[in-house]
C-alpha angles and dihedrals in degrees: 000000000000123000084241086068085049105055090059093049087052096048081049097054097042084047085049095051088033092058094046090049097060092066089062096032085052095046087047085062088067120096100194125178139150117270104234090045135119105289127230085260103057102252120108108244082227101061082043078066099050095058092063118100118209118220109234112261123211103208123083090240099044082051088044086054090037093051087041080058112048090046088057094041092051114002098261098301106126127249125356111251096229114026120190088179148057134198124204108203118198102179120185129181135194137171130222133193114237114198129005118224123213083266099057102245125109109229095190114055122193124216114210108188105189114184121182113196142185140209120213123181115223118213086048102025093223115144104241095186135011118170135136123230126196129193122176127195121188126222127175123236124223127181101270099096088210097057088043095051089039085053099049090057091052091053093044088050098048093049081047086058093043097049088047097052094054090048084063094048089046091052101040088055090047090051091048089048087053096231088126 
């Protein structure tokens, strides 16, 4: 064997081990934590979130998003006692039919709940975050009023419950990125 034959084994060898190293050099790129840990700079994401008061709403879905809220901000237990925050809440709801029958009636509804928020911080009165947020749920209809109207409400709630939960996520990822 020549040293000629070496030198390519040996490239061979260091592209090899290069190659298997980039999957770690690139995983050690990731910076990976939970979200209501304790953040770089030193805060909880949770406590960021108690510290945000919500405007009172005049419709039964945007209370349905606004008490979904407050029970994820504080745990249900109010108001928080020094906000730094305030969050404006605009909820709309609409309902769509989704399939005709032969006889011209839809027997399955759909509830699209669509709440568009925004964050204002207090002591400068910028807005840190504005956004809007939908969620939909689907119920089905019969011909007993009571059970349609019943089933209307438990599809508005649970699109409520959907938009609100993704206004906590938005937030809390907000609060562990530090932009509010």
């Amino acid at each position: 064997m020549s040293s000629s034959d070496a030198a390519p084994a040996s490239r061979r060898r260091s592209l090899r081990a290069l190659v298997a190293l980039l999957p770690a050099i690139a995983l050690a790129a990731c910076t990976v934590q939970p979200l209501y840990g304790t953040a770089p700079s030193g805060g909880a994401v949770a406590s960021a979130l108690t510290h945000v008061a919500i405007d009172q709403v005049d419709t039964r879905v945007a209370q349905q998003v606004r008490n979904r809220l407050i029970f994820l901000f504080y745990g249900g237990a109010g108001a928080p006692t020094a906000p730094a925050y305030r969050m404006r809440l605009t909820v709309t709801s609409s309902v769509a039919a989704l399939g005709v029958t032969s006889v011209a009636s839809a027997p399955s509804y759909s509830v699209t709940v669509a709440a568009t928020y925004e964050l204002t911080a207090l002591a400068t009165g910028a807005i840190a975050l504005r956004a809007t947020s939908r969620g939909s749920a689907s119920y089905d209809r019969t011909n007993q009023a009571y059970a349609n109207s019943r089933a209307e409400l438990d599809a508005e709630n649970r699109a409520a419950a959907l938009v609100a939960d993704d206004i906590n996520t938005r937030l809390a990822a907000a609060a562990a990125q530090g932009t509010f």
